[in-house]
N, C-alpha and C positions, 0 to 999 in steps of 0.2 A: 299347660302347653306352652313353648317356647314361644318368644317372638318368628321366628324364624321359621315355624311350622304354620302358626297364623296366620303368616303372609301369604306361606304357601296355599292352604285352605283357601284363605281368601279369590287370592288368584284365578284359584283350580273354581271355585263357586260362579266367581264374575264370567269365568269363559263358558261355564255351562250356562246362564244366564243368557250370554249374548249369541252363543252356538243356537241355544235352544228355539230363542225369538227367531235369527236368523237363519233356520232352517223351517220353523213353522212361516215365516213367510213367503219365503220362497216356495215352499211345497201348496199352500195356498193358492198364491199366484199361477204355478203351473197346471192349477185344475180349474182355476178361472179358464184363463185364456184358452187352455184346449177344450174346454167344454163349448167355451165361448167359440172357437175355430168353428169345431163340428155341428153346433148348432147354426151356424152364417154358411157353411158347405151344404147341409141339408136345406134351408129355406132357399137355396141359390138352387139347388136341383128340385126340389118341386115346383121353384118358378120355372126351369128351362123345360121342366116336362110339361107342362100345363100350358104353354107360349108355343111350345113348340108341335100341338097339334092341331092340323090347319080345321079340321070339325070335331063338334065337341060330338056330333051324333054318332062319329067314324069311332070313337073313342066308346063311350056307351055301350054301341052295339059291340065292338067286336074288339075290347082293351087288352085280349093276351097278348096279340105281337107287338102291339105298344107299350106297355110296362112290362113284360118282363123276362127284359134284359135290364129295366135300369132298380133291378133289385138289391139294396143295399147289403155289403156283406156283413155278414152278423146281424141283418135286421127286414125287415117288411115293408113291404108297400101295398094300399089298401085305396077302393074308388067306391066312393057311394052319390048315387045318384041326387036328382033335387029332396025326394021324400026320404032322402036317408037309407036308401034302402043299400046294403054291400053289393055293390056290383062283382067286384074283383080284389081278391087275394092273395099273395104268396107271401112266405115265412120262410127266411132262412132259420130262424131262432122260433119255437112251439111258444114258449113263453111270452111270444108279444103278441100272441091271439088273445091273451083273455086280457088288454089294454082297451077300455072301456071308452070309444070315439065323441068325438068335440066337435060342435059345427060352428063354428064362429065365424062373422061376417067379413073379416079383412084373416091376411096368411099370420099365425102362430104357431109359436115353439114354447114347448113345455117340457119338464122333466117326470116321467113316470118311476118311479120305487115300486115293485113288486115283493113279492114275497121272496123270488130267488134273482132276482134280475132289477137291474136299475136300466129305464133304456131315456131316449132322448126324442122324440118326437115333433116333426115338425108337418101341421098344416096347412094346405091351401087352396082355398077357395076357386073353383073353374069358369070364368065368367065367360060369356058369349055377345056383346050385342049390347050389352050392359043387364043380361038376364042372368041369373042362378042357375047353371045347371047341375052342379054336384062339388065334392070334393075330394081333391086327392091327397093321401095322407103318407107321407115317411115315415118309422122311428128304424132307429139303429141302437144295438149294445153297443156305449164303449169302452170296449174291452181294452181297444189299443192305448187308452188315457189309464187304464189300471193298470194296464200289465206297464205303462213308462211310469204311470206315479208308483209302481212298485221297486222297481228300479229305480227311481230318482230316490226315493226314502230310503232303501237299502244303503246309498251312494252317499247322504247326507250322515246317514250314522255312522256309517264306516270313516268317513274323513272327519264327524265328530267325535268319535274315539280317538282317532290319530291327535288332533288338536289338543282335544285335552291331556295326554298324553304328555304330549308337547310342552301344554302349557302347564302341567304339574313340572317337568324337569326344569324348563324356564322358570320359572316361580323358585324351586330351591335354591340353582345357582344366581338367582338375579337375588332374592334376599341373603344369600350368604353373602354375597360382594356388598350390598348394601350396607348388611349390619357386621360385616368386617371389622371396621373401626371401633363400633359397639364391642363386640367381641375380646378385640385386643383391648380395648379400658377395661373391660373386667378382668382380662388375664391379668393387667398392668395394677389394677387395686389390688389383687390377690396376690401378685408378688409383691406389693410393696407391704400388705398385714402380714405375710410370712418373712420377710426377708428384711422388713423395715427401711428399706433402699425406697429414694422417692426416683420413680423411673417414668420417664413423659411418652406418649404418642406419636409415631413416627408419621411427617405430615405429607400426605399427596398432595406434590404441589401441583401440580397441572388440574386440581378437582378444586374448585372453593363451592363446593355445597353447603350445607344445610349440615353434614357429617363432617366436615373439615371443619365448621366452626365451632361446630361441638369440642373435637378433637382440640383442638387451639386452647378453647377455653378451657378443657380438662387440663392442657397444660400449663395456660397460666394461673390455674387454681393449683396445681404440683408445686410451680414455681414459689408461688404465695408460700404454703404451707413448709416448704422447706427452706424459704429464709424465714420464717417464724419459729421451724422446731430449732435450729440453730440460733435463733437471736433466743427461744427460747433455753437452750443450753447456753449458752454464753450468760445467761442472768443468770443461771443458776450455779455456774462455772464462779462468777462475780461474786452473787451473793455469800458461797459459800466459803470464798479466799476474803471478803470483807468480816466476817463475822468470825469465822476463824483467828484472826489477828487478838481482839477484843477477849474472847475466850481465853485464845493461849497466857495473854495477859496476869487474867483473874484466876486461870488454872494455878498457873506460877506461883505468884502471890497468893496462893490458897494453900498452896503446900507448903511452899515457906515460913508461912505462919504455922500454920500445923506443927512443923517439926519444930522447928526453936522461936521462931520469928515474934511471938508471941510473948518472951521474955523479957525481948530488947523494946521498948519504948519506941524509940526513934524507926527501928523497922517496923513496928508493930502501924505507928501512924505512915509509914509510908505505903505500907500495903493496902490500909485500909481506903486512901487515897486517892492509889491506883485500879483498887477495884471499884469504888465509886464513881469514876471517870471513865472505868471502859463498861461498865453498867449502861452510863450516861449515853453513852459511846451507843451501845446494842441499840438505847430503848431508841434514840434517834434514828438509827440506821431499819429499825422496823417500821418506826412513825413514815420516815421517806418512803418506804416498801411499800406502804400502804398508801400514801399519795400519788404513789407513782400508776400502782393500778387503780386506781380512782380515776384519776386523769385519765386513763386509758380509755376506760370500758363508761364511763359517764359523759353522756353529751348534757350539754347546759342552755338553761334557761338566757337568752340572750334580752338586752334592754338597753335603753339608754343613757350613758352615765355620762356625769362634767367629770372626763378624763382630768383636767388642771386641778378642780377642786380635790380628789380625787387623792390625785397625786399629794399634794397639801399635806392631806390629812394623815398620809401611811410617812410621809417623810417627818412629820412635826411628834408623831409617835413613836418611831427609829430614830429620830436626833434624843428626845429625852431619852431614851433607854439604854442608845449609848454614848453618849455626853459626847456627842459628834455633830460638825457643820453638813446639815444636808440640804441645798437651794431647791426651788423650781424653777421654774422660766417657760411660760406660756406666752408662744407668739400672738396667737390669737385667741381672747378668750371666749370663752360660751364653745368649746371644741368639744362634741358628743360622741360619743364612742359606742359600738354596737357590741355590748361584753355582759360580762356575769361578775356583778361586784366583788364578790367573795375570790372570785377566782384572779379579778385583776388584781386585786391585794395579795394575793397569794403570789404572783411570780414579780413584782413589784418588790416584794421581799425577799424572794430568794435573789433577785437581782442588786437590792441594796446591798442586801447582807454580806454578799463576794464581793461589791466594792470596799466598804467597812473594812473588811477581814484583810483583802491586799493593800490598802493603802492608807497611807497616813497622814493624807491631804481632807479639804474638803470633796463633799459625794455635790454633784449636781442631775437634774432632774431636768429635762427640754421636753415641754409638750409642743408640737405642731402638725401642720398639717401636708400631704403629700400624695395631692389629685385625688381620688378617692376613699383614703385612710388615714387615721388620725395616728401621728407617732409619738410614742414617749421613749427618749432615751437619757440612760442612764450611766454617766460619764464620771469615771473615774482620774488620779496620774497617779496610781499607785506601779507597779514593777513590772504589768504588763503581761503578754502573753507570747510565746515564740510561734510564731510564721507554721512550722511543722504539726503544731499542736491543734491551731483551730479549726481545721475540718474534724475531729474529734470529740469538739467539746461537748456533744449532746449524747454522747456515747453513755452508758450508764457504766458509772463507778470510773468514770476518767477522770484521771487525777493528772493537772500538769507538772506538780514537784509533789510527790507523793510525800515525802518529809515534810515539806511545808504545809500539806493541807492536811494531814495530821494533827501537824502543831495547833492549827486552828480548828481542829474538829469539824474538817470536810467529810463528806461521805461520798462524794463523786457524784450524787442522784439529784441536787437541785435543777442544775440546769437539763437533763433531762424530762423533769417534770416540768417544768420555763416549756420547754416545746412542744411536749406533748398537749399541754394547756391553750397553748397559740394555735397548734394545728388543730384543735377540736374548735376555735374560734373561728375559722378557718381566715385567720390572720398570717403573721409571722413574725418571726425573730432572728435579727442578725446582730453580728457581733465583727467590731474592729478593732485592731487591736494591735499593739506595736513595741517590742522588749523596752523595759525602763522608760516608754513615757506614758502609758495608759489604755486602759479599754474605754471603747464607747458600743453598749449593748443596746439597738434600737427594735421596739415592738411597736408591730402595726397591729391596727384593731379598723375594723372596714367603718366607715365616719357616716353619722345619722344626718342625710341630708336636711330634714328639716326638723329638729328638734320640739319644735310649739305644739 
């Protein structure tokens, strides 16, 4: 069953529910109180009969022309003397003759249940002088209380039918406007798995419910998902124009050897050379591929590390390897950093290694600190970088002189993984930079207030 049928149901259930109670009260109530009425009318008329004759002997002897006229209609009135004995009788209704008499000491009302008849009876006592001399007794059928609670109940289901009615149509079109929105998302996911188009929710703005936020948030999970399948093509766009390169290379020189290449000595080692190098070329450009989703999809162990020492230790093993001056410079030492060892060496190095690579100066290294985060930057004055190029650099596979980083056996993905690295740190990394006189690349890592 739909949501939207559900609701409906539901609906259509809760108004029989509260139709139902609210007409069983009411039909209750109106058999109270007019039971209750006619029972206070009768005790009120056997008092004004009983008060209102001046001898009770006048009464006794001779009761026809005094009771009856005050014969109720639909019902009896009955006088029995002190012994109990039935003085006088009349009967609109045969049926309340055989109502079985009560001589109680003060006036009562009781309800009798017959076999065919329900009637309502009221007694009272005839006093004289402060003697007992008999009692006079009322009952009436009331017929006028059935024949209106017949009518009323009639009245009650007829207008309960119309309501629910009612409230079945209410209920469909108030869930459909409801799950309207609902609706359109699932048309919108079915056309986007048939048509592949990422197509968002159109927002009521005059509504901020509960269904507008939804609606929002379907969109900005649209949004999400389509700059990912796009960033996702574009890597794959990248990957495929990076590797490609490397290939064509080794395709080349594969056939070339093949056909003669393999004669000549001097082409024979230069192909072997060239395919060794774009080999080299591949296996590094998959190694980064695979650092780069690492980075991505792995969050890290965080701890506290001596950033200065730290630094030391990755620069004193990049200076021997490549017979290059690399400094530190820690303003303030004992500086803690909230990082993942492994990982700070990691972009520590991809940041040396592009200094090394562009410049032919010494590499310096600045640990300090700045309000809540500890910075280390990494300053070069090698050739620099063009003004147009650095909002670009974390782009994956961006090259700023594609010849040059070539030559050097760039892949374009270092500094993309430098970022991806800091922002899972939930640090950061900037970069400054200025043609012919040097870059200064600065990482923040959030600073261990108390170290001990």
């Amino acid at each position: 069953m739909s949501i939207k049928k559900k609701l409906s149901a539901l609906l259509i259930l809760w108004s029989f529910i509260v139709l139902f109670a609210g007409n069983t009260i009411v039909f209750l109530a109106f058999l109270y109180f007019s039971k209750d009425r006619l029972e206070t009318s009768l005790e009120n008329s056997a008092e004004q009969l009983a008060e209102s004759v001046s001898s009770g002997d006048a009464l006794f002897s001779d009761p026809e022309p005094i009771l009856q006229t005050h014969v109720p209609d639909e019902g009896m009135i009955r006088l029995f003397n002190a012994q109990h004995q039935k003085v006088y009788v009349k009967a609109d209704e045969e049926d309340l003759l055989s109502i079985k008499p009560v001589f109680p000491k003060d006036d009562q009302t009781r309800t009798i249940k017959g076999e065919d008849f329900t009637a309502i009876v009221a007694s009272y006592p005839i006093m004289e002088n402060g003697k007992y001399l008999g009692m006079l007794e009322l009952s009436v059928v009331p017929e006028d209380i059935f024949e209106d609670s017949r009518l009323l109940l009639t009245i009650l289901l007829a207008s309960s039918a119309v309501l629910i009615v009612l409230a079945a149509f209410v209920g469909v079109k108030t869930s459909g406007l409801f799950l309207k929105p609902v609706s359109t998302m699932m048309k919108t996911m079915a056309d986007i798995e048939e048509n592949g188009r990422f197509e968002k929710i159109p927002l009521a703005l005059n509504h901020h419910d509960e269904l507008y936020q939804m609606a929002l948030t379907f969109n900005a999970m649209i949004d999400r998902l389509e700059a990912m399948f796009k960033k996702q093509e574009q890597f794959i766009y990248d990957a495929s124009h990076e590797l490609k390169t490397p290939l064509t290379v080794i395709e080349s020189y594969a056939a070339m050897l093949r056909r003669w290449g393999k004669d000549d000595p001097e082409i024979l080692a230069e192909g072997i050379a060239a395919i060794s190098d774009e080999s080299r070329r591949l296996n590094s450009i998959a190694e980064q591929l695979l650092a780069l989703a690492r980075s991505e999809d792995v969050s890290y162990e965080l701890q506290p590390v001596d950033a200065a020492n730290l630094c030391r230790q990755t620069a004193k093993r990049l200076s021997q390897s490549s017979n290059r001056s690399i400094s530190v410079k820690a303003e303030t030492p004992g500086l803690y950093a909230w990082t993942n060892e492994e990982k700070f060496v990691q972009v520590l190095v991809i940041l040396l290694d592009n200094a090394l690579k562009y410049s032919r100066f010494p590499v310096q290294i600045e640990v300090g600190s700045d309000n809540d985060f500890v910075t280390v930057t990494v300053i070069d004055h090698g050739t620099g970088i063009p003004k147009e190029d650095l909002p670009h650099l974390f782009e994956r596979f961006y090259r700023v002189d594609k010849a040059r980083t070539r030559g050097t056996g760039g892949t374009g993905l270092g500094l993309s993984i430098a970022h991806s690295i800091m922002t899972q740190h939930g640090g950061g990394i900037k970069i400054e930079s200025e043609e012919g006189k040097g870059t200064r690349v600065c990482l923040q890592f959030k600073k261990v207030v108390d170290a001990s």
